[in-house]
C-alpha positions, 0 to 999 in steps of 0.5 A: 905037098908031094913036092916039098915032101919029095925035095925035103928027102932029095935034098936033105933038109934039117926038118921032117914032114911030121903029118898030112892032115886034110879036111877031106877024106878024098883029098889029093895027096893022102893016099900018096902021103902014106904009101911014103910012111907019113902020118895023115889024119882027116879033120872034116870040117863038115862034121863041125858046127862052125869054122870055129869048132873046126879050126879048134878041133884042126889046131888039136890035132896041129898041135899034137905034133908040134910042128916048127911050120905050119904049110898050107898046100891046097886047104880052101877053107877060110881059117879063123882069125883065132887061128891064124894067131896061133901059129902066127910066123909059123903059117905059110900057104900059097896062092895061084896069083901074083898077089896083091893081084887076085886074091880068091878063087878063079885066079887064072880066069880073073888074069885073063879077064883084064889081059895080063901079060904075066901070072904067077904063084906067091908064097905068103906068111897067112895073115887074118886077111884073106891071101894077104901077108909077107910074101916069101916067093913068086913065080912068074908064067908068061900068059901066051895068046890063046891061053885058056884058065886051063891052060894057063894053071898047068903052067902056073901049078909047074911054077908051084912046085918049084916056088913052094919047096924052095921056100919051105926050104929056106923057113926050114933052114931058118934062113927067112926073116921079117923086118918091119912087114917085109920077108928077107932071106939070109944069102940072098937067094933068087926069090922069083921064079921065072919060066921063060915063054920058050918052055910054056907049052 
């Protein structure tokens, strides 16, 4: 979140950040989110009897800004299916894989489990299906002898926050579109971001 946020002033997007809205009181990032003059509300999601009367309550206050996009940075909850339709091409989120590879939790664990020579980070349009949809962007890690899930996250989460910003900038820009399930970006920019072996540490 702090990267786009900081990358959409920098760089002078045609958009604003109109909310940071967390369904935990003690996320990272809410304190920092208002101390730059940004609107930030909390929506607790165990204040609510089901995941559908919180994704109602959580579209409320969505919707009370209007927003363009939709970007997920960090929410581990499984949203509805309702809700994902409702902001349908609108609804952006990333995960720490280079997905399809390792979609849920413990991703980092899971790319050492099976030996893979390279992780990453996917920017995805959210579809019903749990991190799955048209991929917008990824960044590539090399996974180094000795790496730990540790270690390699920090790598990963150096990607993150290149990858996340330059495609929120393109959606900004209206630059991303969708033929036939497949996401193509007007100008085509590099969509994949490598970090060399060289600068892992």
């Amino acid at each position: 979140m702090r990267s786009i946020v900081e990358a959409c002033v920098a760089e002078g997007w045609p958009a604003r950040v109109a909310a940071v809205i967390a369904n935990k009181p003690d996320a990272a990032g809410l304190a920092w989110a208002a101390e730059q003059g940004l609107h930030t509300e909390v929506v607790a999601h165990r204040e609510f009897s089901s995941r559908e009367a919180f994704d109602a309550a959580l579209a409320e206050r969505v919707d009370a800004h209007r927003p363009d996009l939709v970007l997920l940075a960090g929410f581990m909850r499984v949203l509805t299916p309702g809700f994902v339709a409702r902001y349908e091409g609108r609804l952006v989120n990333i995960h720490p894989s280079l997905l399809p590879a390792f979609p849920g939790l413990h991703t980092h664990a899971q790319a050492l489990a099976v030996g893979v020579q390279a992780h990453g980070c996917t920017v995805h349009y959210v579809t019903p299906v749990l991190d799955h949809g048209p991929i917008i962007a990824q960044g590539v890690v090399p996974v180094l002898a000795g790496d730990t899930a540790d270690t390699l996250a920090r790598r990963v989460l150096e990607v993150e926050h290149k990858v996340y910003p330059a495609a929120a900038r393109w959606l900004a820009e209206g630059r991303v579109r969708l033929a036939q399930g497949v996401v193509q970006v007007d100008g085509a920019p590099a969509r994949l971001f490598i970090q060399e072996a060289s600068h892992a540490g």
